[in-house]
C-alpha positions as CSV (number, residue, x, y, z in Angstrom):
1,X,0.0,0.0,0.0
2,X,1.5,3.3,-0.7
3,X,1.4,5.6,2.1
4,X,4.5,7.8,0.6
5,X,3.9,11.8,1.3
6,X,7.6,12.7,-0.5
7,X,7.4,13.0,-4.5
8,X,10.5,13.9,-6.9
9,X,9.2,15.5,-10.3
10,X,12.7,15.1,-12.8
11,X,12.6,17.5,-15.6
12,X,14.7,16.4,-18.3
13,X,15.4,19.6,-20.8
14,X,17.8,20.2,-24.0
15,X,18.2,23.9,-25.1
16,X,14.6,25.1,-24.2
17,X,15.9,28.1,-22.3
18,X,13.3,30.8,-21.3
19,X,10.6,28.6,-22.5
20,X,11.3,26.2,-19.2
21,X,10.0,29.1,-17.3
22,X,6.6,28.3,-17.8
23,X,6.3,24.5,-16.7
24,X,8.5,25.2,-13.7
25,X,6.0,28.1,-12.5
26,X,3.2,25.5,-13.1
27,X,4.8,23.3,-10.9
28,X,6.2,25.5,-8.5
29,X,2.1,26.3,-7.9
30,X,1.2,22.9,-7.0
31,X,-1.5,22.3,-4.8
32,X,1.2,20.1,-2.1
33,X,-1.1,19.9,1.0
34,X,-0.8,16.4,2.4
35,X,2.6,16.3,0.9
36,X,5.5,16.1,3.1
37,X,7.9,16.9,0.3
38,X,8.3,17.6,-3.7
39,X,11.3,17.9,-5.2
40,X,11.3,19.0,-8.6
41,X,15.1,18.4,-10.5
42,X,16.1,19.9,-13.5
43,X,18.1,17.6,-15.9
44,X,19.9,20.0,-18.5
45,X,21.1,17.2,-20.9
46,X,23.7,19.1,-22.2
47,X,22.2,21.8,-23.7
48,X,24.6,24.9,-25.6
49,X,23.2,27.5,-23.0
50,X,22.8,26.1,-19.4
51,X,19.7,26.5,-17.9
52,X,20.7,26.7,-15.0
53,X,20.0,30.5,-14.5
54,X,16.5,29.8,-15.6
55,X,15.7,27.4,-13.0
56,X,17.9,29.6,-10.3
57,X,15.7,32.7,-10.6
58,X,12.6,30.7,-9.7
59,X,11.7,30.6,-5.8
60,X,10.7,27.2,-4.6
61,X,8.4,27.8,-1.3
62,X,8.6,24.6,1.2
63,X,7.5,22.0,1.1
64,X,8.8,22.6,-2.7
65,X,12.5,22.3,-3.4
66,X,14.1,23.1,-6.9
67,X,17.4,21.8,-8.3
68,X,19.5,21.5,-11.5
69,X,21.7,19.1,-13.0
70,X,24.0,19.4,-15.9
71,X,25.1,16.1,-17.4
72,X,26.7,15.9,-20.9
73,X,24.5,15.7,-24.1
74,X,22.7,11.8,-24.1
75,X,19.1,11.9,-25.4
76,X,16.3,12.2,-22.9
77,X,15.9,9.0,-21.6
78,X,19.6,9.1,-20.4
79,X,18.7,12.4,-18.6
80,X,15.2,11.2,-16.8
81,X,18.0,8.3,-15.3
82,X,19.9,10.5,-14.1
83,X,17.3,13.1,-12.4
84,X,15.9,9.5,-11.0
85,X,19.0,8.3,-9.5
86,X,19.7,12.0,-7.8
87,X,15.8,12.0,-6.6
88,X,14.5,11.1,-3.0
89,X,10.8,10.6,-3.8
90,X,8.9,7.0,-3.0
91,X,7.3,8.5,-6.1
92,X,9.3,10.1,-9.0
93,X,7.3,11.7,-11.7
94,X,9.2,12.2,-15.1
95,X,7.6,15.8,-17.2
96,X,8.8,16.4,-20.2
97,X,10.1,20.4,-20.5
98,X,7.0,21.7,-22.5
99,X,4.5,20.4,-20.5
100,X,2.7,22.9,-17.9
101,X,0.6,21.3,-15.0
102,X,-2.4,21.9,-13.1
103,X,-2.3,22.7,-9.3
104,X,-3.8,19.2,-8.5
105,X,-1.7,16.9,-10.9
106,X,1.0,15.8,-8.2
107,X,-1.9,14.8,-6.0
108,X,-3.1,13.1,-8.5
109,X,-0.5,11.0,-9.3
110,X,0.1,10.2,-5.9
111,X,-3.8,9.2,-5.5
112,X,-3.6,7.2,-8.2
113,X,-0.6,5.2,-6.9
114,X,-2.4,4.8,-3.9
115,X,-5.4,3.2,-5.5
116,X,-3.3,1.1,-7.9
117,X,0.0,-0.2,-6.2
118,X,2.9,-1.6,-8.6
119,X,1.3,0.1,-11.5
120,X,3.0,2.9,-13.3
121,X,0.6,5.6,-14.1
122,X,0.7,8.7,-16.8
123,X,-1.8,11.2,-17.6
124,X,-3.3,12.9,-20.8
125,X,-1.7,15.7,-22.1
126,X,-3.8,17.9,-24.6
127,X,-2.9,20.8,-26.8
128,X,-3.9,24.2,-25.7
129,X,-6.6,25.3,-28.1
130,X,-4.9,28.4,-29.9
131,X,-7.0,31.5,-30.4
132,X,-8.5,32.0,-33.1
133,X,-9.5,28.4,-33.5
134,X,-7.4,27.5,-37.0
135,X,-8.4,25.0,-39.3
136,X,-5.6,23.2,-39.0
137,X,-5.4,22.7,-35.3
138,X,-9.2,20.9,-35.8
139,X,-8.0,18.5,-38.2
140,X,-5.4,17.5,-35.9
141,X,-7.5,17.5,-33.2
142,X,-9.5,15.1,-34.9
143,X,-6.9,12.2,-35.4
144,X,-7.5,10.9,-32.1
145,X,-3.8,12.2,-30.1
146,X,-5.6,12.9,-27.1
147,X,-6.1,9.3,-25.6
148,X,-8.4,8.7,-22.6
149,X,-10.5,11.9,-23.6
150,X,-14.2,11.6,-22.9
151,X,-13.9,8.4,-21.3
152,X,-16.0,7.6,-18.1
153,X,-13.3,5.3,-16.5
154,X,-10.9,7.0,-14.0
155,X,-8.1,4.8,-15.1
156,X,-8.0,2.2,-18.0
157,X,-4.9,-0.4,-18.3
158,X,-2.7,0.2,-21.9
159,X,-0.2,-1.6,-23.7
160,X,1.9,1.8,-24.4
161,X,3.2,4.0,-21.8
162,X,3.8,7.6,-22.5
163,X,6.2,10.0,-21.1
164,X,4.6,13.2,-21.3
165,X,3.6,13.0,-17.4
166,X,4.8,9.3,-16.0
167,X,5.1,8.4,-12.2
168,X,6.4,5.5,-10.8
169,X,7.1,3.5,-7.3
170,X,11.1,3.7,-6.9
171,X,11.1,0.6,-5.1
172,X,9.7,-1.3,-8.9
173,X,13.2,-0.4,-9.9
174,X,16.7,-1.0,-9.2
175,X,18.3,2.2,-9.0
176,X,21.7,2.0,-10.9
177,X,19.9,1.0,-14.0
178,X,17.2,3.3,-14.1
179,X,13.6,3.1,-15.3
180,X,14.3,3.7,-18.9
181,X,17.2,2.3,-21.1
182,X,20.1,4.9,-21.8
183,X,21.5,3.9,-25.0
184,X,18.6,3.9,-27.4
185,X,18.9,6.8,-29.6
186,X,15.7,6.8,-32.0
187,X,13.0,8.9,-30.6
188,X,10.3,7.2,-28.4
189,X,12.1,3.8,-28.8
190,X,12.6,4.0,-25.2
191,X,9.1,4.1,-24.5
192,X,8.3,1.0,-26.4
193,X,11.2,-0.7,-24.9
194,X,9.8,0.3,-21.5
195,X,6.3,-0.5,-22.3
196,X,7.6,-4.0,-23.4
197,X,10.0,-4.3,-20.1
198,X,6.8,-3.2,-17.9
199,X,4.4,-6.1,-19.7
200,X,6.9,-8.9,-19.2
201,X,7.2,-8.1,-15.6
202,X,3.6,-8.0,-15.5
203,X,3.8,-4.3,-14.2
204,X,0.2,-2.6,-14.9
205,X,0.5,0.5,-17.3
206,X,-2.2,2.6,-16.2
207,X,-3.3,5.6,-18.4
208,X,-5.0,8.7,-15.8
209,X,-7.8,9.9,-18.1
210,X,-8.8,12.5,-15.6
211,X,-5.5,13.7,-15.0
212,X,-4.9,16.1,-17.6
213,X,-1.8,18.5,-18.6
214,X,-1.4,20.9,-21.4
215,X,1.2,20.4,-24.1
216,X,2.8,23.3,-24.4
217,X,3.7,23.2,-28.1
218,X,2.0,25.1,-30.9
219,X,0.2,23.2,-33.5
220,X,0.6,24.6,-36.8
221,X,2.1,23.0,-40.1
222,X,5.7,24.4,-39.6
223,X,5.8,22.8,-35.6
224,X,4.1,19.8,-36.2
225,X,6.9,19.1,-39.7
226,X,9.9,19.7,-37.2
């Protein structure tokens, strides 16, 4: 039963700069009563221009604490091992760097551990409608990225983890090797690798359809051809 009150958030981030401010002011507004602890650490995965002075000019209020790490240059999955073997947390959550939070999505995960031990849980994460509405951004919209959306279940088991907003129990890993493998290179392989790791284990994937983030990432035809 997971009665942990102490929760590590790991960040990892390459060459975001300025735009990191947002999703670490969305975090550092967390809604953190009945938390003993969150600590929320930066991973700069070798980026050209530190971030360090981006995450230093935020104030973290207790029970909040706020850190960065440099480590050289090694793909994102390399940098969420390292933030987790530097966290505390019964519970680490991994965000990726564009992601911006709601005050209750900490608890949530937490609550959702709680009511599913030995699973590893992730939430939605939708795209900000922009304003005006553009054509574009509805015929995105319609292709179904949003999974979980207008679903009546609270949580609903998946085959496919995703890493937009992840938590897991540190005790269902060994910590020198890390939730995620470090040397695959193609994007989202590690995910699939993970999600393949997790189902031989017999480790439930859980997807949160009521905890809900936004993707801070325009949609338009130049972004989504990056």
């Amino acid at each position: 039963m997971i009665t942990a009150m102490n929760v590590s958030v790991v960040i990892p981030t390459y060459n975001r700069g300025e735009r990191l401010g947002p999703t670490l002011d969305a975090l550092l507004a967390s809604d953190t009563s009945r938390l003993d602890a969150v600590e929320i650490i930066v991973v700069d995965d070798g980026s050209p221009e530190p971030v360090a002075p981006v995450v230093e000019s935020r104030v973290a209020c207790p029970p909040i604490s706020l850190r960065c790490i440099r480590r050289p240059n090694a793909g994102p999955a390399a940098a969420r091992n390292t933030g987790f073997r530097a966290s505390r947390g019964e519970i680490v959550m991994f965000l990726d760097d564009d992601i911006l939070c709601p005050p209750d999505l900490i608890r949530g995960h937490v609550q959702g551990h709680r009511l599913w031990p030995g699973s590893v849980i992730y939430g939605r994460c939708r795209h900000a409608e922009p304003e005006p509405m553009t054509p574009f951004f509805r015929f995105f919209d319609s292709l179904g990225h949003d999974h979980g959306r207008g679903l009546r279940e609270e949580f609903i088991q998946v085959p496919i983890v995703a890493s937009g907003q992840i938590s897991v129990e540190r005790v269902t890993f060994e910590a020198q090797q890390g939730v995620y493998r470090d040397d695959l290179a193609t994007p989202a392989a590690e995910e699939f690798e993970l999600s393949l790791r997790l189902r031989d284990s017999g480790i439930p994937i859980l997807l949160a359809t009521r905890i809900v983030a936004i993707h801070d990432h325009a949609v338009d035809i130049e972004n989504m051809c990056i």
